[in-house]
N, C-alpha and C positions, 0 to 999 in steps of 0.2 A: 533114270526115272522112267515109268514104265508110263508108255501115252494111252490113255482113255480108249477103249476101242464101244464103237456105236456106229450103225447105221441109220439110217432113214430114206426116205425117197423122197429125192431132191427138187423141193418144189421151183427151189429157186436157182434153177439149173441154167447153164450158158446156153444150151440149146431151146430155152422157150424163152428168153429176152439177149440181144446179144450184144455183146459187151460193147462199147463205145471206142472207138478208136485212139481214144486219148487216153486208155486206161487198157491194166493189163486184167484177164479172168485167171485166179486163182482159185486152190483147192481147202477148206480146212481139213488139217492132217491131225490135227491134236487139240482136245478142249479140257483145261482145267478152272474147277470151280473150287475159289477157297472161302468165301462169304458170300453171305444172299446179295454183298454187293460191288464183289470184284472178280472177274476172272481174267485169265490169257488164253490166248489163241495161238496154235500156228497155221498157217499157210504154204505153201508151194511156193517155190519162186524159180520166177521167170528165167531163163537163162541169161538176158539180157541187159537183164533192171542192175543198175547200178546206184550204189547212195553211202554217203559218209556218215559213219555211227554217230548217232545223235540226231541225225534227220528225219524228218512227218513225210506223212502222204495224206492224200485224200480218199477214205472207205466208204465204201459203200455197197448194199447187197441188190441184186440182180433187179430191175424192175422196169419199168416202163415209163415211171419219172422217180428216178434211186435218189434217196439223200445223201448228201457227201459230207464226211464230217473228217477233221485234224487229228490224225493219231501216231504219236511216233513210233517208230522202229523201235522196239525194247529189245532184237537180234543183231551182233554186231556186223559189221561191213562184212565179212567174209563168210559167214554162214550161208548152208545151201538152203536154208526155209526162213521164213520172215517171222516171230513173233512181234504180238501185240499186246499190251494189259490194259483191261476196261471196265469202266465202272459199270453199273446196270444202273438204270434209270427207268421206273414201271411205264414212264408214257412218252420216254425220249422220241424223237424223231426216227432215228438211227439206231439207238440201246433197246430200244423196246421188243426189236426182232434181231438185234446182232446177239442180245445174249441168250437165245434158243438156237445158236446154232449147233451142230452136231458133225462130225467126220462124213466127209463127203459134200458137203455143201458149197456152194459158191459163193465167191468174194472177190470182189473189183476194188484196184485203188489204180488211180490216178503214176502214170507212167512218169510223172517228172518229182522228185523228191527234194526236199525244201528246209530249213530249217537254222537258226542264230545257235545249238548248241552245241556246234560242232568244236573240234581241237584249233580249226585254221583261226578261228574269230577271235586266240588269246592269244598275248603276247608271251614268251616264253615265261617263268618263275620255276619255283619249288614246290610249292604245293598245292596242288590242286582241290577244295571246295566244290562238293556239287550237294546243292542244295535240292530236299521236296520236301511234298507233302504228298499223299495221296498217289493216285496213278503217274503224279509227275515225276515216279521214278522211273520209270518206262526207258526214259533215251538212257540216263544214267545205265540201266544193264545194259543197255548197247556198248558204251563208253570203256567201262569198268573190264570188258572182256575184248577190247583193241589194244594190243599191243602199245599201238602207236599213242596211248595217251600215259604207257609207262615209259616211253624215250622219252618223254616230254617233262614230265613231271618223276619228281622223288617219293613224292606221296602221294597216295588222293586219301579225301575225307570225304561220306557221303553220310549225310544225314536223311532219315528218311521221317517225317511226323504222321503220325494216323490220328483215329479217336480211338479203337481198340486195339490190342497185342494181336488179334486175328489178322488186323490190315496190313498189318507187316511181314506176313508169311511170304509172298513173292520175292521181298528185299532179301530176308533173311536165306529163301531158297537158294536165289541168286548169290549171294556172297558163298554162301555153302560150297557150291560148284566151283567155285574158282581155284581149288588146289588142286584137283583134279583136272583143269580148263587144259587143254594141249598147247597153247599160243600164249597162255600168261600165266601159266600155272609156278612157275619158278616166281615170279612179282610177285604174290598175293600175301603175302606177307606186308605188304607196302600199303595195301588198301583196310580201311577200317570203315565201318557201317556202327553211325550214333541212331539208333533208334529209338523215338519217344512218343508218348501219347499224349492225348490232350483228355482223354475220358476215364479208361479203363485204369487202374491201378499197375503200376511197372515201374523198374528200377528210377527211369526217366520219365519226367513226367512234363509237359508244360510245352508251349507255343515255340519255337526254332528261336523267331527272333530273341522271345524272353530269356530262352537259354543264355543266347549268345552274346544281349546285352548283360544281365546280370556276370557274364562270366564263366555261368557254373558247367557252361562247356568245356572250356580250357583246361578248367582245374580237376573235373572227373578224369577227363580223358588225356594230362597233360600235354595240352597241347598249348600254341605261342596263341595270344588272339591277331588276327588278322590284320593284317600287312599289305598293304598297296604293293609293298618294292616286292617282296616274294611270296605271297598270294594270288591268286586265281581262284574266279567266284561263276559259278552257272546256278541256274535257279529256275525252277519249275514246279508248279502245282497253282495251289488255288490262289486267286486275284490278290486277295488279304493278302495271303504270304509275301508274292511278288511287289506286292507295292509298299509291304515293311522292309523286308532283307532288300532289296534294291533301296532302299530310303538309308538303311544302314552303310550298306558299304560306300554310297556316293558321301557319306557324313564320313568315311573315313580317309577319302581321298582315293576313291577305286573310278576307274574311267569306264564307260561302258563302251562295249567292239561287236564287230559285225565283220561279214566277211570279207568286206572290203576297206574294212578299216581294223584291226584288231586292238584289245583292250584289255581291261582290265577282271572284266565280267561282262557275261553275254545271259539273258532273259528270253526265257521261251512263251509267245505269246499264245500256242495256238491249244484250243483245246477242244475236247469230244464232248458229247451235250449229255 
């Protein structure tokens, strides 16, 4: 994919506010816009910064009292640049000036990386579920292109729900790449992307959980419905979502894990404004 090329003069540059010690100064190297209300980013990364696919940091652009806001890594562990994917929000705190950013511009997160949806917090199974909505597919493309989540698991399933077929362009980009991926390109055959709307007219249509209770998941896509003993469930996007599909799986006997305890499904709480 060919990256965006654009200058400007870098108002919000490391040398007129300087970066805080807790956090490292990166560069945007790449901007793509696929609706007036989602894009991805990349960044520069640190030579030093380390973090497990599916882990958040804290963003935020140059300033003199900067807002910090939750956004995960959508690049996996071993990439040498960090992507991001994010909504636009017209008076957000944070989105209001991160989605005018442009190549060359300056960007801060937070040096310690954080995060419940990682591989460590499940206990082993077969098939892996990773649930979104919205930008909460973001760690998922981290996931989906670690190796280490195809030792683990035999499958993954990743559903992603939007309101338009536009919002789904990043997921669908992402799965795209994966036969071509050098580190899990042989796998990709293994992984399957359910995409559905809740607005726009498409094959699938209707609310995740509605799918999954009525069924009409299992049976488009033949797949088993979910199993406590060989299931694994991660889940990310908006609040709604998280407090039905979390309501579902604990109704089916799924435990919830964390990294010090691992389980059955693990719930990403943190989100960008």
């Amino acid at each position: 994919m060919a990256e965006p090329m654009a200058t400007q003069d870098r108002a919000n540059s490391v040398e007129e506010f300087p970066c805080p010690d807790s956090a490292y100064a990166t560069e945007i190297i790449a901007v793509e816009h696929y609706t007036p209300r989602l894009f991805r980013f990349r960044v520069t990364r640190p030579p030093s910064f380390r973090f497990r696919s599916g882990e958040f940091v804290m963003i935020g652009l140059p300033g003199e009292k900067p807002v910090w806001r939750a956004y995960s890594i959508a690049s996996p562990s071993w990439d040498d640049a960090l992507e991001f994917y994010s909504i636009k929000v017209a008076d957000g705190p944070l989105t209001e000036y991160l989605q005018k950013i442009q190549i060359g511009d300056a960007l801060w997160f937070r040096k310690k990386p954080t995060g419940t949806l990682v591989l460590d917090a499940l206990l082993p199974g077969k098939r892996l579920w990773m649930i979104s909505t919205g930008t909460g597919f973001a760690p998922f493309a981290a996931l989906v292109r670690d190796p280490e989540a195809y030792e683990k698991f035999e499958e993954i399933i990743i559903t992603h729900t939007c309101r338009d077929l536009a919002e789904l362009t990043y997921s669908k980009q992402v799965m795209a790449s994966l036969a071509d991926d050098p580190l899990v390109g042989e796998s990709a055959g293994r992984v399957r992307l359910i995409a559905s709307t809740t607005r726009e007219e498409s094959a699938l249509m209707g609310r995740v959980t509605k799918l999954l209770e009525s069924g009409r998941v299992y049976e488009e896509f033949d797949l088993p419905p979910l199993n406590a003993a060989q299931d694994r469930v991660m889940i990310c996007g908006s609040m709604a979502m998280l407090k039905d599909v979390r309501g579902l799986v604990e109704s089916l006997g799924f435990d919830e894990g964390a990294n010090s305890k691992p389980g059955q499904f693990v719930v990403e709480r943190a989100f960008v404004d």
